[in-house]
C-alpha positions as CSV (number, residue, x, y, z in Angstrom):
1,X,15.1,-65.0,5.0
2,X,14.6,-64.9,1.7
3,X,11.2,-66.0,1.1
4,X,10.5,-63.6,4.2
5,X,11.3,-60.8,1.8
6,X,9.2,-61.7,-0.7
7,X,6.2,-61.8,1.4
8,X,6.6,-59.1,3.0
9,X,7.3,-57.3,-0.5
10,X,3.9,-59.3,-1.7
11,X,2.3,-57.5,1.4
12,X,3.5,-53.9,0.5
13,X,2.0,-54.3,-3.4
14,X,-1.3,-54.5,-2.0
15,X,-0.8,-50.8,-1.0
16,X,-0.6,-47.8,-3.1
17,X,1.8,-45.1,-1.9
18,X,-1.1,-42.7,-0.7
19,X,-1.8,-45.6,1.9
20,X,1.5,-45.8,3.5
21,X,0.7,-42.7,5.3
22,X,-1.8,-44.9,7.0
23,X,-1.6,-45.9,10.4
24,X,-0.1,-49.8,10.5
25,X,-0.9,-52.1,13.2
26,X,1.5,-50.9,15.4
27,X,0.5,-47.9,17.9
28,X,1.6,-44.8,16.8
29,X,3.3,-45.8,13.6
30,X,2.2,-45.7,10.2
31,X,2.8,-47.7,7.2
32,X,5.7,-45.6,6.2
33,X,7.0,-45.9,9.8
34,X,7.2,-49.8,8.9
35,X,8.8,-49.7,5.5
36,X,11.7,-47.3,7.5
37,X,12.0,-49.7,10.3
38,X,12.2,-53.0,8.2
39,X,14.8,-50.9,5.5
40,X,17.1,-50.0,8.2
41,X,16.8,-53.3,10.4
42,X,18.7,-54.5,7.1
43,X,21.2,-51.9,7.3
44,X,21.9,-52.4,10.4
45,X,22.2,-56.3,10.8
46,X,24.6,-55.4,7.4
47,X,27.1,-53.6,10.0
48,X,26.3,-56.9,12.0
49,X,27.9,-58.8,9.2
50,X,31.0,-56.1,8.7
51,X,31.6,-57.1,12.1
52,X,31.8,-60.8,11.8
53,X,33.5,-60.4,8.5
54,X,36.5,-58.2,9.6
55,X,36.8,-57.9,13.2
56,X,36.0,-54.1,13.2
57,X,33.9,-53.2,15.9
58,X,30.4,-52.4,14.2
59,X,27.0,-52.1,16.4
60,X,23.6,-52.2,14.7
61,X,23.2,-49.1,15.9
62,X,25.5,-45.7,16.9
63,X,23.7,-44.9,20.0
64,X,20.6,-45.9,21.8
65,X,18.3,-43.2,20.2
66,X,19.8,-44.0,17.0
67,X,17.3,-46.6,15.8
68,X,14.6,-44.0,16.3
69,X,16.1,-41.3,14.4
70,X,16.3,-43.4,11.9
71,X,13.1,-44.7,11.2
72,X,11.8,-41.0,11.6
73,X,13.6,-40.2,9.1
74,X,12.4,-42.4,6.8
75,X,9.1,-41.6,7.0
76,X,10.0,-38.3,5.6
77,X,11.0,-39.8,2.3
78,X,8.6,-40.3,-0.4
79,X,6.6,-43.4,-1.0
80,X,8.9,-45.0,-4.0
81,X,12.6,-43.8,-2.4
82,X,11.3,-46.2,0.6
83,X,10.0,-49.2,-1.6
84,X,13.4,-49.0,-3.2
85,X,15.2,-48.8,-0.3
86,X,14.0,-51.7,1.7
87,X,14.6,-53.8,-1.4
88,X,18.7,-52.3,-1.7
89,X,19.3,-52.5,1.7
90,X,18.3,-56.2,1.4
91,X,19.9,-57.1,-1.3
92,X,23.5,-55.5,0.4
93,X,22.3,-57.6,3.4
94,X,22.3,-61.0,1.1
95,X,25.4,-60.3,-0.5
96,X,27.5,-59.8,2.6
97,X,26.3,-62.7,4.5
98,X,26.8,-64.7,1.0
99,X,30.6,-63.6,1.6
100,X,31.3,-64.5,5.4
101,X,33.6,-67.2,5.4
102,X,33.4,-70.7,8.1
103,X,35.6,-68.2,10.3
104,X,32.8,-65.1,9.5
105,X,29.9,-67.3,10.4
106,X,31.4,-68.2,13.7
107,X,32.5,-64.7,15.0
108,X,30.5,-63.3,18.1
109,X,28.4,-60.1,17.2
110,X,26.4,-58.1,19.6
111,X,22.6,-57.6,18.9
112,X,20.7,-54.1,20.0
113,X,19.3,-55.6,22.8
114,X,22.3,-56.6,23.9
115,X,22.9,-60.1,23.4
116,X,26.3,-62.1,22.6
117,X,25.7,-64.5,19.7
118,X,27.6,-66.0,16.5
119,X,26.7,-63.9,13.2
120,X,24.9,-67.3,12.2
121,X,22.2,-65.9,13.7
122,X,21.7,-63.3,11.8
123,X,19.4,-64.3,9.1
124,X,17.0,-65.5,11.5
125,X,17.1,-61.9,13.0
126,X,16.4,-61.0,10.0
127,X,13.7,-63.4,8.9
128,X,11.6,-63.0,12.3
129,X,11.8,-59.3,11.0
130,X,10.7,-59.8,8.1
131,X,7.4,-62.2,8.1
132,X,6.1,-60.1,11.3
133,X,6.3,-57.0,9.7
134,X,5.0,-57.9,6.7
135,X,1.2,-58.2,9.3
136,X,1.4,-54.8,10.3
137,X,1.4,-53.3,7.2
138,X,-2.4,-54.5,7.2
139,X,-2.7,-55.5,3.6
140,X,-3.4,-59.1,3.5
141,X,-0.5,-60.9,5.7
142,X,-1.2,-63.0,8.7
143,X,0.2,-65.3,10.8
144,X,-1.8,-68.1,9.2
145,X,0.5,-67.9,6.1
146,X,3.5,-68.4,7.4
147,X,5.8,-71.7,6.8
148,X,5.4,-74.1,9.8
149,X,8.7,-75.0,10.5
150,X,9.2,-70.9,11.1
151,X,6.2,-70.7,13.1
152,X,7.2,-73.2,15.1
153,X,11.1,-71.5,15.6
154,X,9.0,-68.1,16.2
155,X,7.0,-69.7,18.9
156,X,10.2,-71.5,20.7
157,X,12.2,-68.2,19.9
158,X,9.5,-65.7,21.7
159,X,8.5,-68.0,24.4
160,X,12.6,-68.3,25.3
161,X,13.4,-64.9,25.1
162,X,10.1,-64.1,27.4
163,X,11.1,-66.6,30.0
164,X,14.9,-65.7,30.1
165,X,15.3,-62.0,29.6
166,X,12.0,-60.7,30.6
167,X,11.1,-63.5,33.0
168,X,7.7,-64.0,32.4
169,X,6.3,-67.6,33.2
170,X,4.6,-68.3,30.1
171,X,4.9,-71.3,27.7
172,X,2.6,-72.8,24.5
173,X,1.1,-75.5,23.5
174,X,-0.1,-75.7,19.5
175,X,-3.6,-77.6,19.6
176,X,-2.7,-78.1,15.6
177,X,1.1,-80.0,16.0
178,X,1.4,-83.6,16.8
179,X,4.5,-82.8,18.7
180,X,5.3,-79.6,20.9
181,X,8.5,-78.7,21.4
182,X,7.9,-75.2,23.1
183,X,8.9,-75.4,27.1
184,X,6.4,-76.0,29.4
185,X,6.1,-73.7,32.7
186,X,3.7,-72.5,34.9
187,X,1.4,-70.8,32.6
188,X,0.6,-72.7,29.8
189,X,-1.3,-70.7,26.7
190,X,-3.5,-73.3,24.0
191,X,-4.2,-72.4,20.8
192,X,-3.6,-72.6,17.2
193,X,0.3,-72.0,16.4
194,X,-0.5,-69.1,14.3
195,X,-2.7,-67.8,17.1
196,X,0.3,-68.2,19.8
197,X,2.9,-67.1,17.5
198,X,0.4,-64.0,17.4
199,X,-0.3,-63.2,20.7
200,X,3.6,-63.6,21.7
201,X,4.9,-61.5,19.3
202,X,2.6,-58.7,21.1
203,X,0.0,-58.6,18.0
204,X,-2.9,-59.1,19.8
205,X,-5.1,-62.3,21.8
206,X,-6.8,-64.1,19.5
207,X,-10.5,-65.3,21.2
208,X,-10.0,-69.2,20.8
209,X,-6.4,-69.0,22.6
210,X,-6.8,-70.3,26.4
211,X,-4.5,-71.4,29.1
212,X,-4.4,-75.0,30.5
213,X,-6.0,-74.0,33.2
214,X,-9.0,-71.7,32.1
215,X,-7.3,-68.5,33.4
216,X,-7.1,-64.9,31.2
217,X,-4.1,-64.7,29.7
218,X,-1.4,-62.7,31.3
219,X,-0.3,-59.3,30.0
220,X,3.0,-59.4,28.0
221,X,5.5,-56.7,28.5
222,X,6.8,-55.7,24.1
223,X,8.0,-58.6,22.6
224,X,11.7,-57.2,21.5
């Protein structure tokens, strides 16, 4: 989680503040739109925490528009209150996970989409937040850069969550690891593991990535 935030903080100082008003590489949001998004995604995985630290019912979010209204709001703010802000509401995110005790860590918490889990999953939450945003800022990230070992828990992470909650029969196979460990189904998609941690994380197809059987890929619904 950590180094996460520095790269993605190493991605937004490639960008002056005039560019965050640029769109990023997700439709219909700009930079700015990211910064907000990433900012509050801290905040809100914080009243994750509060929840596994005290027992006090605490949702990532108020309401189901809530998440919205909050990143829309941030992109009102100027460029340096929102530079600051994703670094504060990070560093309030650290310390309260630094403080959960064995009985914190194991306490059930609720994510936005909906899904029961112990709060120590919350710093991969984070983390996958974190290194994927830092691409769509468009400023020098890529897939290519991240750690392996994350990759590789993106890529079994994504390809779960498609086949479980969204039900789509798809599965991977890195052409560059000696050993797979993602599931194997009907559909199987080749490639690089920064290519297939790409494509299922809805940022785009890249042209070397195939499936076993020489079919187009299928269309995937939004990752999260």
């Amino acid at each position: 989680m950590t180094e996460g935030h520095e790269y993605f903080l190493c991605a937004l100082r490639n960008l002056g503040d005039e560019e965050l008003e640029e769109p990023s590489a997700l439709p219909g949001w700009t930079r700015k739109h990211v910064l907000s998004h990433v900012g509050h995604n801290a905040r809100a995985l914080a009243r994750l925490t509060h929840w596994a630290a005290t027992g006090e019912l605490t949702p990532m979010y108020p309401s189901p528009s809530a998440r919205d209204e909050e990143i829309e709001a941030g992109t009102l703010w100027s460029a340096a209150r929102l530079r600051a802000f994703v670094e504060e509401e990070q560093v309030r995110l650290s310390i309260a996970l630094e403080r959960l005790t064995c009985a914190g860590w194991r306490a059930e918490v609720v994510t936005a989409q909906g899904r029961t889990v112990p709060a120590t999953v919350i710093p991969w939450l984070r983390s996958r937040e974190l290194w994927v945003h830092a691409t769509d800022l468009r400023s020098g990230a890529d897939f290519a850069g991240f750690p392996a070992d994350f990759t590789d828990a993106l890529i079994t992470d994504a390809v779960t969550r498609r086949r479980t909650a969204q039900l789509v029969e798809v599965s991977a196979r890195a052409t560059d690891r000696a050993v797979n460990t993602f599931a194997d189904g009907d559909v199987v998609a080749e490639g690089t593991a920064a290519d297939l941690a790409r494509w299922l994380t809805g940022r785009g197809t890249h042209p070397q990535l195939v499936t076993t059987a020489g079919d187009p890929l299928p269309e995937l619904p939004p990752w999260l």
